[in-house]
C-alpha positions, 0 to 999 in steps of 0.5 A, spaced: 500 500 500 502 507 497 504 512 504 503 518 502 506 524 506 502 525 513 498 532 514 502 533 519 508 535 515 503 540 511 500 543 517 502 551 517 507 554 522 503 559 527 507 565 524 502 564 519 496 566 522 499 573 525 498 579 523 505 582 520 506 587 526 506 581 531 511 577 526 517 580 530 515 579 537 513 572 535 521 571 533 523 572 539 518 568 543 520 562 538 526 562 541 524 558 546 520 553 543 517 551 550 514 558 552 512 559 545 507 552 545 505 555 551 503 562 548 500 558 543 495 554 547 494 560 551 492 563 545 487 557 542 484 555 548 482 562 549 479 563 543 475 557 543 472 558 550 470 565 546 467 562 541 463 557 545 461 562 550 460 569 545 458 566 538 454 559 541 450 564 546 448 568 540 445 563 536 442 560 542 438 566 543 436 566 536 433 560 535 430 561 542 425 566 538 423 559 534 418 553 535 423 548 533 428 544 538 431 542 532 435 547 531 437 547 538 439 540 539 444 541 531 446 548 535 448 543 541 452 537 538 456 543 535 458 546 540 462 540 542 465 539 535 466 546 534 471 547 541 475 542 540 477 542 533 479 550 535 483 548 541 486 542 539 488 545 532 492 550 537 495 543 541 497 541 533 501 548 533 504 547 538 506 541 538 510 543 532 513 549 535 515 545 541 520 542 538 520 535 541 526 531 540 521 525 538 513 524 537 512 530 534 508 527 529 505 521 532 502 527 537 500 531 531 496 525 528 493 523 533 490 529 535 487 531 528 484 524 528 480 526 535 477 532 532 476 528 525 472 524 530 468 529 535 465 530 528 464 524 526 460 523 532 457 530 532 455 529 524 451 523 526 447 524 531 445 531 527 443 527 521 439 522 525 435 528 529 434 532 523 431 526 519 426 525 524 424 532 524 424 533 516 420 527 517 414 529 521 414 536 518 408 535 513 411 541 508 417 537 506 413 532 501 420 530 500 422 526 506 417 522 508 416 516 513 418 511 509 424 513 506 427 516 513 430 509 514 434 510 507 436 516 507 439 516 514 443 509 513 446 513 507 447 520 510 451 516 515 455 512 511 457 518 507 459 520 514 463 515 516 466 514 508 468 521 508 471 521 516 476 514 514 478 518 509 480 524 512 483 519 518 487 515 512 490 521 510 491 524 517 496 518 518 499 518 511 495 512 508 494 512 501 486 510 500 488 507 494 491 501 497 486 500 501 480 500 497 483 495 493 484 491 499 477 492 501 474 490 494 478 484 495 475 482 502 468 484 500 468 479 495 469 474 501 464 477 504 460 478 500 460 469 498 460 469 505 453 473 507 450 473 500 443 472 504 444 479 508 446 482 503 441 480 500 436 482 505 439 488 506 438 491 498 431 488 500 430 493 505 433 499 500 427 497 495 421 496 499 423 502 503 423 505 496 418 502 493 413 502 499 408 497 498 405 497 504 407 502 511 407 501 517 401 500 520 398 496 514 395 489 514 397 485 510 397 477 507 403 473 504 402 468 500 406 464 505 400 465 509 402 469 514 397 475 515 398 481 521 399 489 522 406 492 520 409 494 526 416 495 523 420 496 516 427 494 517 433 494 512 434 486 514 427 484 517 419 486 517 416 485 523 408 483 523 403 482 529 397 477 528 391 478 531 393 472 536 398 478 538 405 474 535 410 478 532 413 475 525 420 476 523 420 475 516 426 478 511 427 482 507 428 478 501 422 473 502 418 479 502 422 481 495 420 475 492 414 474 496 406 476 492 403 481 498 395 482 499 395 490 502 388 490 505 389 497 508 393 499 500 388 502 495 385 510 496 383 509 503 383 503 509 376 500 508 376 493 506 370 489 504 367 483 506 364 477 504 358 474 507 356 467 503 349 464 504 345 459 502 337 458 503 334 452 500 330 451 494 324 454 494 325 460 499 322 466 496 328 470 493 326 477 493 324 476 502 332 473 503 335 480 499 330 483 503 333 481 510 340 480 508 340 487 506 337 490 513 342 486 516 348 490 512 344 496 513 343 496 522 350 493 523 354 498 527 360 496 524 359 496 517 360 503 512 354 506 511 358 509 504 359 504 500 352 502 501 352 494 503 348 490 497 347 483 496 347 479 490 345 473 489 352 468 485 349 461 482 344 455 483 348 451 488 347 443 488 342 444 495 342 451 495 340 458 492 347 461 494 347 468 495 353 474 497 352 479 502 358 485 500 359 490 506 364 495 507 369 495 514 373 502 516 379 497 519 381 490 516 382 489 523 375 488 524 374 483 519 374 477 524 369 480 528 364 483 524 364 478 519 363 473 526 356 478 528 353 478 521 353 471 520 350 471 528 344 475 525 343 472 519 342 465 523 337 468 527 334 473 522 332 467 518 331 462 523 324 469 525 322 469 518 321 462 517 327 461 511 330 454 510 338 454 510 339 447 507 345 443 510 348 436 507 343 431 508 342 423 505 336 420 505 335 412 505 329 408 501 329 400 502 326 398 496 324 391 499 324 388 506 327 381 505 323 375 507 321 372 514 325 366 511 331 369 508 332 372 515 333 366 518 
């Protein structure tokens, strides 16, 4: 792997930030390199109380004037950032106007790297805050609920990317290399956890192309039915109505036909309740009641209007559907439960036969009296 030259090697000299009238009283002090860094810290560390005192006061203020804890919480995690990079760059000066005899530049490394890291740390915590809150505001139409996961998982890798990258050339590595070797073990790894992986691209496209939130209930066709509680980029998480939580990857939902009861222009589903009556009934009587019975159900959506239909001549039966429309698809086990409840015993009041299976038996002779014996 190629080295390059370190940034410490690179860094200016503290002559470099003064004014020209101060340049000579600074030769002097130089002389001494010990009381130079001294006066250096001094001067650094001073000017980083000032500004997390003086200008982080002033902002303070300002942001007070608004409704948002955002822009407090983002004015709170720089403040920490902000005052070490100022007073640890005046160690980094410092340390080369000391003049050690040795470990000058392991010390200047690694102080740069703190300040790279103080806002590495600093960088994620605001992105993750500042997600939340573009989220929630209902005016940024570009941040929605759903995308929060995926933005926040980039915003944090190019966080961190751009944060080794400064590391690497802080200590004088050539990233050059290194990529090529990370691109080597990548394969590896990729061979190795190629159903992560792949859970994991997954995630990026459900969470992109959105065919169900949370909230929403949905069918797989493996079976399982239940509420979306949690949209991860590895697993989703549904609840039964049996109130057991279901992990299921990401890549099996990928490949998976989902049944979104709760998609479409509003949540309201529709159920299906199958009758029978037998032949003969008066037809116009069981619309009647099986129309009533949509109509008074609490539960059941006054608009769309329940109806009934009537489907085909079964082989024992008249075979006749009441449609009615839910606002929860939550509901459909209950509801459905007291709509057959009534249909039973509104039928049994009016006198309407529900034809169930039965078998008739006709003995053609009695056998003789001789042949029993």
């Amino acid at each position: 792997m190629g080295e390059l030259e370190p940034l410490s090697n690179s860094l200016p000299s503290f002559s470099d930030w003064l004014p020209d009238a101060l340049i000579p009283t600074w030769n002097m002090i130089s002389q001494y390199p010990i009381v130079g860094a001294l006066v250096i810290v001094v001067v650094f560390y001073t000017a980083a109380v000032v500004i997390r005192f003086v200008m982080f006061r002033s902002l303070g203020r300002l942001v007070g004037f608004t409704n948002s804890s955002l822009d407090d919480f983002v004015l709170t995690h720089l403040k920490k950032p902000v005052f070490t990079t100022v007073s640890l760059f005046g160690l980094t000066l410092a340390t080369k106007a000391a003049q050690l005899p040795f470990g000058t530049e392991l010390i200047i490394n690694i102080l740069l790297s703190i300040i790279v890291a103080s806002w590495m740390r600093g960088l994620l915590l605001i992105s993750s805050r500042v997600l939340d809150a573009l989220s929630r505001e209902h005016r940024f139409s570009l941040v929605e609920a759903r995308t929060v996961p995926l933005f926040d998982l980039t915003s944090k890798l190019l966080i961190i990317l751009i944060g080794s990258y400064l590391l690497l050339m802080v200590w004088g590595i050539n990233p050059v290399g290194w990529l090529a070797s990370a691109g080597i073990v990548g394969i590896a790894v990729g061979f190795a956890a190629k159903d992560t992986l792949a859970n994991l691209f997954a995630g990026f496209f459900i969470v992109a192309d959105a065919p169900y939130k949370i909230g929403d209930y949905i069918n797989l066709d493996s079976g399982e039915r239940g509420r979306v509680t949690s949209i991860g980029l590895r697993s989703t998480r549904l609840l039964t109505r049996d109130d057991v939580e279901i992990t299921v990857p990401n890549g099996v939902i990928a490949n998976a036909k989902i049944i979104n009861e709760s998609g479409g222009p509003s949540t309201r589903m529709r159920v299906r309740i199958d009758v029978g009556v037998a032949y003969g009934s008066d037809v116009d009587q069981v619309c009647t009641v099986l129309q009533k019975i949509g109509e008074t159900h609490e539960g059941v959506c006054k608009v769309p209007d329940p109806r009934v239909r009537m489907r085909r001549f079964g082989a024992s039966s008249l075979d006749f559907e009441l449609l009615c429309w839910i606002q929860n698809p939550q509901d459909r086990g209950l509801i459905s439960h007291e709509l057959y409840m009534r249909v039973y015993k509104a039928f049994a009041a009016q006198g309407i036969e529900i034809p169930y299976a039965k078998q008739d038996l006709y003995i053609k002779e009695w056998p003789e009296a001789d042949d029993q014996d």
